[in-house]
C-alpha positions as CSV (number, residue, x, y, z in Angstrom):
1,X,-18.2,5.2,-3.8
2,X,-16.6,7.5,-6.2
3,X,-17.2,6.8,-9.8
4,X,-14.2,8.1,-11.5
5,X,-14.8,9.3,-15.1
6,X,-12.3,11.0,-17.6
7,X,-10.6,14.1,-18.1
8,X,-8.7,15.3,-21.5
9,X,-8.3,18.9,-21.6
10,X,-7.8,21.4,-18.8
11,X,-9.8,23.4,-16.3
12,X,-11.1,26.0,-19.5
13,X,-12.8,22.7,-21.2
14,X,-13.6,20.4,-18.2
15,X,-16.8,19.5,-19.4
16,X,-14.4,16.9,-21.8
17,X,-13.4,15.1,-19.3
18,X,-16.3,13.5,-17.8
19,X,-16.7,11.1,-20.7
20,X,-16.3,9.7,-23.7
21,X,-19.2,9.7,-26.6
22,X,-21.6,6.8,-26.3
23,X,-25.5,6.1,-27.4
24,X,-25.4,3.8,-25.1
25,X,-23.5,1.1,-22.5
26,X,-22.6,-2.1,-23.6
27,X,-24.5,-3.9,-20.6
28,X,-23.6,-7.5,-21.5
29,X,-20.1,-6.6,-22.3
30,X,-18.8,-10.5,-21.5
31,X,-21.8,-12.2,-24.2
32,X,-22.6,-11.2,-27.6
33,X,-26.3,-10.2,-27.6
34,X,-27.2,-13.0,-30.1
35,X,-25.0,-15.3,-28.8
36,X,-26.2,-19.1,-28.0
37,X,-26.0,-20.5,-24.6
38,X,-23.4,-22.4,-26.1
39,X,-21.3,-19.3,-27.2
40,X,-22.0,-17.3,-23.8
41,X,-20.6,-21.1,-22.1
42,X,-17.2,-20.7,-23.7
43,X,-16.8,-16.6,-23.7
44,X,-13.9,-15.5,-23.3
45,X,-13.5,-13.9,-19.7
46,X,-12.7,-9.9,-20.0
47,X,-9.1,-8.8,-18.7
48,X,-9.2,-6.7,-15.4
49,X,-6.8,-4.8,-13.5
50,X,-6.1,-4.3,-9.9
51,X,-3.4,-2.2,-8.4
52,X,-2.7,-2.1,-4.6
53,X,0.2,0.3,-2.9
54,X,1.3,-0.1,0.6
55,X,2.4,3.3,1.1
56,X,5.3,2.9,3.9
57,X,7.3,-0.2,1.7
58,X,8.3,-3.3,2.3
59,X,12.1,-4.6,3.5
60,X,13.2,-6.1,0.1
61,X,15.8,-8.4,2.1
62,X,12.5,-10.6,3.3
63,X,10.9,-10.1,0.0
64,X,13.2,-10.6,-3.0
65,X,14.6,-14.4,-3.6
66,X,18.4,-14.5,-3.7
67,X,18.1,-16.8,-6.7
68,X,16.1,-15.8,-10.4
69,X,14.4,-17.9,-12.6
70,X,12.0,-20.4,-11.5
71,X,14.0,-22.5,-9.0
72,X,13.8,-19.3,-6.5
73,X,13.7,-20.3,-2.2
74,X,10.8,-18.8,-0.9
75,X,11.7,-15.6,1.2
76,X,10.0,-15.1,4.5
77,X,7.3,-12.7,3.1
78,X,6.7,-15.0,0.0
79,X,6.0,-18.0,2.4
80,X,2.4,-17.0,2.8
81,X,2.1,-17.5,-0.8
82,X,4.0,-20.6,-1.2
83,X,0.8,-22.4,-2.5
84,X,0.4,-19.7,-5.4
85,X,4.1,-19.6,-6.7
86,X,3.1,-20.5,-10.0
87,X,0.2,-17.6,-10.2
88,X,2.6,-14.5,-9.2
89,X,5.9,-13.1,-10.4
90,X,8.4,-11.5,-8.1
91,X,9.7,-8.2,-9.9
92,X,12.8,-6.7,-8.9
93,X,15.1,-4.5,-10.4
94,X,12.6,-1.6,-11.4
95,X,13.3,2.0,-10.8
96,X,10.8,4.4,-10.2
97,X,12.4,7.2,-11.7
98,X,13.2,11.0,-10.8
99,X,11.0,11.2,-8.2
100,X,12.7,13.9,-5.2
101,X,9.5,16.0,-4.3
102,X,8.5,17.5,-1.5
103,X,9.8,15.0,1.0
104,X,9.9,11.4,1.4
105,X,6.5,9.9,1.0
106,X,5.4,12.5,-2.5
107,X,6.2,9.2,-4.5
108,X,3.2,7.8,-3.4
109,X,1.5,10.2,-5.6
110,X,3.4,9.6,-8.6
111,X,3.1,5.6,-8.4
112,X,0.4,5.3,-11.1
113,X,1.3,8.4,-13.2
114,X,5.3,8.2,-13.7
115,X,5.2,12.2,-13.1
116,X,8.4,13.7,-12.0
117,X,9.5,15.3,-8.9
118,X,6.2,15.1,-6.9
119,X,4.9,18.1,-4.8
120,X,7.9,20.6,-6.0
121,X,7.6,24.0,-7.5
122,X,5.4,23.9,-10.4
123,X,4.4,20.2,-10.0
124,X,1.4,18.7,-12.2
125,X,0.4,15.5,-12.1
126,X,-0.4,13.6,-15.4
127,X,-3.1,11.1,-15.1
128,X,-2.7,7.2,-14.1
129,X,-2.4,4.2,-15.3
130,X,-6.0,2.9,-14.0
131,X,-7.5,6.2,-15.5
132,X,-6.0,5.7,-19.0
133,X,-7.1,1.8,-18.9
134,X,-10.7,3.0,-18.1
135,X,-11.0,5.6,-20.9
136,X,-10.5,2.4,-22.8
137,X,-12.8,-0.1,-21.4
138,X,-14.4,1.6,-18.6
139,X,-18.0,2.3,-20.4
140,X,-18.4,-1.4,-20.6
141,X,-19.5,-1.7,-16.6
142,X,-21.4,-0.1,-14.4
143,X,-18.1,1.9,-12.4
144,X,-15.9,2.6,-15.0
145,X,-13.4,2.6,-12.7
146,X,-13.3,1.9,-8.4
147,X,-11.2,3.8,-6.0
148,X,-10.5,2.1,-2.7
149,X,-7.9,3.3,-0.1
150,X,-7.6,2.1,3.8
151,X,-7.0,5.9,4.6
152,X,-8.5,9.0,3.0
153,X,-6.3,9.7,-0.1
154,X,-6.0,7.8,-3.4
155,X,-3.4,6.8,-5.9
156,X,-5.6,7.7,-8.8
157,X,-5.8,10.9,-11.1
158,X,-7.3,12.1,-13.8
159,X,-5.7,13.7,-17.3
160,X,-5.7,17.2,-15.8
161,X,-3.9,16.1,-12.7
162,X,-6.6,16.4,-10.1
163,X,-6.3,13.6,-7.7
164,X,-9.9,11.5,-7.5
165,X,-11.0,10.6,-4.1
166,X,-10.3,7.2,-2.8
167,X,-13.5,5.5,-1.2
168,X,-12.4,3.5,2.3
169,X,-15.7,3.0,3.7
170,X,-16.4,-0.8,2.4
171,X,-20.5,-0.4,3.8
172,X,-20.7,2.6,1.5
173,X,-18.7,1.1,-1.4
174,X,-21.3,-2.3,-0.8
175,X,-24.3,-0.1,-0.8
176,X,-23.0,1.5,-3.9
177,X,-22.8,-1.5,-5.5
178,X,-25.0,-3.8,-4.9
179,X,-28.2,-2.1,-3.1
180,X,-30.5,-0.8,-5.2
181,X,-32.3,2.9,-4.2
182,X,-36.0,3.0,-3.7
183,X,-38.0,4.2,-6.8
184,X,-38.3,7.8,-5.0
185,X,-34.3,8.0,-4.9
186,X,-33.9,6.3,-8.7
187,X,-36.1,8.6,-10.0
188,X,-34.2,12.0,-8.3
189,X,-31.1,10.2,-10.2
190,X,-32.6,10.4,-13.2
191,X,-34.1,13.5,-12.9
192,X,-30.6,15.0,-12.1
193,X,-29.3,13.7,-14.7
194,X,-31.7,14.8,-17.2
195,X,-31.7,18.4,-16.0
196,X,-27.8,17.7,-16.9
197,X,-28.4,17.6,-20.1
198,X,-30.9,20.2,-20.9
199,X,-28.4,22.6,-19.1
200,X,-25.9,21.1,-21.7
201,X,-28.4,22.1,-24.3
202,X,-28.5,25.7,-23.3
203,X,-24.8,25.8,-23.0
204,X,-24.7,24.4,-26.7
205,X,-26.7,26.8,-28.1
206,X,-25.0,29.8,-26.5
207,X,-21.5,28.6,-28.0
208,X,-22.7,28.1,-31.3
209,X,-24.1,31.4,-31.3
210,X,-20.9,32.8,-30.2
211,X,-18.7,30.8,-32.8
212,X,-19.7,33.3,-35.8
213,X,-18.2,36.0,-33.6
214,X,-14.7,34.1,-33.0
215,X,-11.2,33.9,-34.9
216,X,-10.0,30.8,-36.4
217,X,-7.9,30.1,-33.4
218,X,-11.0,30.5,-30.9
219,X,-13.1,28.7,-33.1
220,X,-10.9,25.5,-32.9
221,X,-11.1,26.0,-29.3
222,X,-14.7,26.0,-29.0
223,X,-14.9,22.9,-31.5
224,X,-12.9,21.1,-28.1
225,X,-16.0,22.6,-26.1
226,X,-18.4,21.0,-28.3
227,X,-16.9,17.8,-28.3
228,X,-16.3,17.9,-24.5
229,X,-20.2,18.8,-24.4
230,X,-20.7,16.0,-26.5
231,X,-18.7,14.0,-24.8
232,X,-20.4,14.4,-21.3
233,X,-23.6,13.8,-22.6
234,X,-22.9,10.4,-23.4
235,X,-21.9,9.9,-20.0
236,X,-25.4,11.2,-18.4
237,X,-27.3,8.6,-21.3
238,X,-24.7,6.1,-19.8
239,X,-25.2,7.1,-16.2
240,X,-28.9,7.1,-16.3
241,X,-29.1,3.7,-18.2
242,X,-27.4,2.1,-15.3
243,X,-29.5,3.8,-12.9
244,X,-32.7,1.9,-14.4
245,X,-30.9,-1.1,-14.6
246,X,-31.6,-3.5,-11.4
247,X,-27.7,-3.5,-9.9
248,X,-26.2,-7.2,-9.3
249,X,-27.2,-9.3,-6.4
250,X,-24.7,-11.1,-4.2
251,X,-24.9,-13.6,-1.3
252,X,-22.1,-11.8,0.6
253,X,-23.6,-9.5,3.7
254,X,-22.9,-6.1,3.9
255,X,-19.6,-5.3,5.7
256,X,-19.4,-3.4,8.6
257,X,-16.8,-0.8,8.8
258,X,-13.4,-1.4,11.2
259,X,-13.7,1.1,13.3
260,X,-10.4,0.6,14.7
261,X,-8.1,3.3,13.0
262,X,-5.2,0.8,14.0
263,X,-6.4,-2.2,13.0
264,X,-5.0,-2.0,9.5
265,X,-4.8,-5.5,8.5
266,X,-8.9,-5.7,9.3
267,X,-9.1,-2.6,6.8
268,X,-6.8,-4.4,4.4
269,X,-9.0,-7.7,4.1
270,X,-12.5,-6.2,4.2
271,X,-11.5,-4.1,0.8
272,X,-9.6,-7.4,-0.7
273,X,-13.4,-8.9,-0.1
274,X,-15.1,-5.9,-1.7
275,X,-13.0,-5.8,-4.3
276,X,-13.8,-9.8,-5.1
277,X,-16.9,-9.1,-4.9
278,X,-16.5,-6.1,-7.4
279,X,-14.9,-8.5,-10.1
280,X,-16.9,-11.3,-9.8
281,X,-20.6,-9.1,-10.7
282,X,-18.1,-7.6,-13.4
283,X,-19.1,-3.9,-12.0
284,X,-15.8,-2.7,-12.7
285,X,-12.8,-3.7,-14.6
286,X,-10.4,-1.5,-13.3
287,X,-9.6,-0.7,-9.6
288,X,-6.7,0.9,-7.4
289,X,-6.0,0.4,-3.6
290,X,-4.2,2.5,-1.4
291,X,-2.9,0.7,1.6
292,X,-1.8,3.4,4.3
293,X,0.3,3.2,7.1
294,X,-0.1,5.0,10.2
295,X,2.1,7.1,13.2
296,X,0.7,4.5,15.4
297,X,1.1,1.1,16.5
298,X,-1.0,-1.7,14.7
299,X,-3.2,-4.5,16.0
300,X,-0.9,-7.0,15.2
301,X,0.3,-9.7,17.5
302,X,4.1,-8.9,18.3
303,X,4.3,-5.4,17.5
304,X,4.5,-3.0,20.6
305,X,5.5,0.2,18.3
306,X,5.0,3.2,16.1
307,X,4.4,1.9,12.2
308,X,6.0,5.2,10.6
309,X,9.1,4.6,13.2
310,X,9.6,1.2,12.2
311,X,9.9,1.6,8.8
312,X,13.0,3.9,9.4
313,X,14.7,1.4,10.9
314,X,18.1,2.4,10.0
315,X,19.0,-1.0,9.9
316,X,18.2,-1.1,13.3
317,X,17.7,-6.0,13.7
318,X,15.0,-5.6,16.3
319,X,13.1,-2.6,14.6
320,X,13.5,-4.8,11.5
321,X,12.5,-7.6,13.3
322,X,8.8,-5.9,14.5
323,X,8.6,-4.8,11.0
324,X,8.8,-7.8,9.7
325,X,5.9,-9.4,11.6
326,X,3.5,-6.3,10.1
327,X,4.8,-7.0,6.6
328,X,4.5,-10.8,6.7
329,X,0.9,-10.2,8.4
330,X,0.0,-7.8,4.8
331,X,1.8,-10.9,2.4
332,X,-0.6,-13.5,4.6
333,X,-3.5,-10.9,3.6
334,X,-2.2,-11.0,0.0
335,X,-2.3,-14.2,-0.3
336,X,-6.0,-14.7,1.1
337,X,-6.9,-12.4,-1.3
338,X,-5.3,-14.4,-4.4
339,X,-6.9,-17.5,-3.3
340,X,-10.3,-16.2,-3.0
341,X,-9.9,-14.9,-6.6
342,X,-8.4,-18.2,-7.8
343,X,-11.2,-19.9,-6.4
344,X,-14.1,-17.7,-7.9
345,X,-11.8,-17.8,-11.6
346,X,-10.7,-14.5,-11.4
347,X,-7.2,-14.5,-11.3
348,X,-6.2,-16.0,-15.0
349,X,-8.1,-12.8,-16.2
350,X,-6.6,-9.7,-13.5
351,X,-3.5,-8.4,-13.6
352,X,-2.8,-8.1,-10.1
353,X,-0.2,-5.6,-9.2
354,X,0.6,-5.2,-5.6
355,X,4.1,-3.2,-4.5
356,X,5.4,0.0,-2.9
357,X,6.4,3.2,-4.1
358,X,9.2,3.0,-1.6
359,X,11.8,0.3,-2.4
360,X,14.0,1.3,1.0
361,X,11.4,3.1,3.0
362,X,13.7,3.7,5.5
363,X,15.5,5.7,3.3
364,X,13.1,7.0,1.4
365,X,14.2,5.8,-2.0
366,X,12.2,4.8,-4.9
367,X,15.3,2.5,-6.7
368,X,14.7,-1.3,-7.0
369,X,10.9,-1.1,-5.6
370,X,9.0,-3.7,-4.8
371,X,6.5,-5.8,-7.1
372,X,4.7,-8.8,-7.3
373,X,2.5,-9.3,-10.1
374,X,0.2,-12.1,-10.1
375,X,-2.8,-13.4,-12.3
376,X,-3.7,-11.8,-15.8
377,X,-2.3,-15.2,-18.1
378,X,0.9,-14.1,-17.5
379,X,3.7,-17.0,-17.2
380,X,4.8,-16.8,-13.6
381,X,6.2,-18.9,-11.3
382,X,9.1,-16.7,-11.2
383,X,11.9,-14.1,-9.7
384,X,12.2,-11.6,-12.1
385,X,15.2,-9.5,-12.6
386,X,15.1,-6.4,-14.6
387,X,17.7,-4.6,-16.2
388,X,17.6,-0.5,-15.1
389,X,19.1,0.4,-18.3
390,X,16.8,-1.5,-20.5
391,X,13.2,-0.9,-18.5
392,X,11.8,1.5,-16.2
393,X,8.6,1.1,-13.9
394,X,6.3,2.8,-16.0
395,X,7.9,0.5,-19.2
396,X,5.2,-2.5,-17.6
397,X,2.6,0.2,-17.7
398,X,2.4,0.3,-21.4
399,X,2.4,-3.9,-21.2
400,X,-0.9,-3.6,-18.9
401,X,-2.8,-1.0,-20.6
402,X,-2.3,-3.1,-24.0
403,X,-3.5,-5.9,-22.4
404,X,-6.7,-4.8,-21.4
405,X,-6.9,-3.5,-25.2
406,X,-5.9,0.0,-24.6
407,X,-3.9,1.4,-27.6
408,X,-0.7,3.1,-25.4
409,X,2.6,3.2,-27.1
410,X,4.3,5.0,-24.3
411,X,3.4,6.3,-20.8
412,X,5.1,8.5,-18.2
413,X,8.6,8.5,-18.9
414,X,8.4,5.0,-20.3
415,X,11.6,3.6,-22.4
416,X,9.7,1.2,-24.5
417,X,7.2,-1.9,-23.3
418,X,8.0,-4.7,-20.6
419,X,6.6,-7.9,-21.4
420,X,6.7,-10.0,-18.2
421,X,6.2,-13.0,-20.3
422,X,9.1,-12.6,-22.2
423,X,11.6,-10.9,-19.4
């Protein structure tokens, strides 16, 4: 489990970015603490966000309705979901711009931050979507944000453009969550993070000492330092509050781990169940999913070759054909993942975003991607067509974060703000 925290400034004044001031968590961030058991009855649920990327695409032919509007005929990879058409919206139309990079598969990099030209010369990534939404709400749980992937790499980064690892082990992620350490190991935690903070103090009191020495222009710099200081040391009070705090309990045994490196859709559904799990004990409000493909041929009935090879199809109708059962098998995953969170009321209040960076994989183009957003009170039931001259990807961006109550006017290289309920 990686707990990813903040970043604002660069390398020079890192010590910002591992926090944001607090005294101390708001633990019961979805009940007043003087509210009534009346009151806590009829709290309103907190808004979450989930985003999920399956790295190698999707063919849109099986995935985008010929019709828009409401009145759409169910494609073959909505068909899986044909019981939840009026919790999701099919988004089409969306460019994810200005992103030639390295070669083919960089995008994935860029799907969260809207950075340009991924992996060239001089490339820096800018941080994501996720990352922004938990500076905002992320000290109100125990994770301020989760990182899941089925593979090694994540789609998350922080404001100074260093990519934070993805966990994929669902047993580690559960034993992060949910199992509490023996006294012996809580009380190392706490221990760590106090030493933390008295080296913060010596750190303190050597900059102020060297301040008198400085220019004006040095001096502003080292007022950053000292609020970056501050900054991280309300994350180590935060940090070692929720270490002392018992962590939730859950019915739900502890996963084991797929050891199968092929059997993708098994990786897929153990972290849809994690990630259930996650929301419901309200341990996080914001978490990312990397969904990899693989040079290899997946368990899947029907399918007899490579993944990668597939998706370049070059309009090959029987590559496209095998591809289509491993694409329908990830929309039946989908959609056993919606239902669980309909079930355990979950859905109205995440904003479920689940797409590609690729939106002709075979290709390698990032025009008209795919998107299906479901949950989060939007007004769905609907094919979605959006105009590229009016909204870009990274335009539904700045709808999200403000959402969840994050103050973003723009983000990336966003045009303005796409409100689903109102496209």
């Amino acid at each position: 489990m990686n707990i990813a925290t903040k970043c604002h400034l660069d390398r020079r004044a890192f010590l910002r970015g591992t926090g944001t001031v607090l005294s101390l968590p708001f633990l019961e961030a979805m009940v007043p603490a003087f509210a009534t058991r009346a009151q806590a009855m009829t709290a309103q649920p907190p808004q979450r966000f989930v985003a999920m990327c399956a790295t190698l695409g999707f063919h849109t032919p099986f995935l985008f309705p010929k019709e828009t509007g409401t009145d759409y005929t169910l494609t073959p990879y909505l068909e899986p979901l044909k019981d939840l058409k009026n919790d999701f919206s099919v988004i089409s139309g969306l460019q994810h711009e200005e992103q030639n990079g390295a070669n083919g598969h960089t995008s994935e990099m860029t799907w969260l931050t809207s950075a340009k030209h991924p992996g060239l010369a001089g490339f820096k990534n800018t941080i994501s979507i996720d990352q922004l939404i938990a500076e905002h709400i992320g000290s109100q749980t125990r994770f301020p944000s989760l990182i899941f992937g089925t593979g090694s790499d994540s789609m998350s980064w922080s404001a100074s453009g260093v990519p934070l690892p993805a966990e994929s082990s669902p047993s580690n992620a559960f034993r992060q969550l949910f199992v509490d350490g023996t006294k012996t190991e809580i009380e190392a935690q706490v221990r760590g993070l106090t030493r933390g903070r008295s080296i913060l103090d010596t750190v303190m009191g050597q900059a102020k000492k060297l301040r008198g020495e400085l220019g004006k222009r040095d001096q502003e710099k080292l007022d950053e330092y000292f609020s970056a200081v501050r900054d991280l040391e309300g994350r180590l009070v935060q940090n070692e509050a929720w270490v002392q705090r018992p962590k939730p309990k859950v019915d739900a045994k502890p996963p084991t781990d797929v050891q199968s490196r092929t059997d993708a859709i098994g990786r897929m559904n153990l972290m849809f169940d994690l990630i259930v799990l996650a929301l419901q004990t309200d341990s996080t409000r914001t978490i990312t999913l990397r969904l990899s493909g693989m040079n290899a041929v997946p368990e899947i009935e029907g399918v007899k070759n490579d993944w990668h090879n597939l998706s370049h199809h070059g309009q090959d109708p029987e590559k496209i054909e095998e591809l289509k059962v491993i694409e329908k098998a990830e929309f039946t995953a989908l959609a056993a993942f919606l239902t669980k969170m309909k079930s355990a009321s979950l859905l109205d209040s995440t904003s479920v975003m689940f797409g590609s960076n690729l939106g002709n994989a075979s290709a390698h183009s990032t025009a008209n991607i795919p998107l299906l957003l479901a949950g989060g009170g939007y007004r769905h039931g609907r094919h979605i067509t959006i105009d590229k001259e009016k909204h870009v990807f990274s335009d539904l961006f700045v709808s999200l974060a403000q959402r969840l109550g994050a103050e973003v006017g723009k983000f990336g290289f966003s045009k303005g703000v796409l409100d689903i309920d109102q496209a």
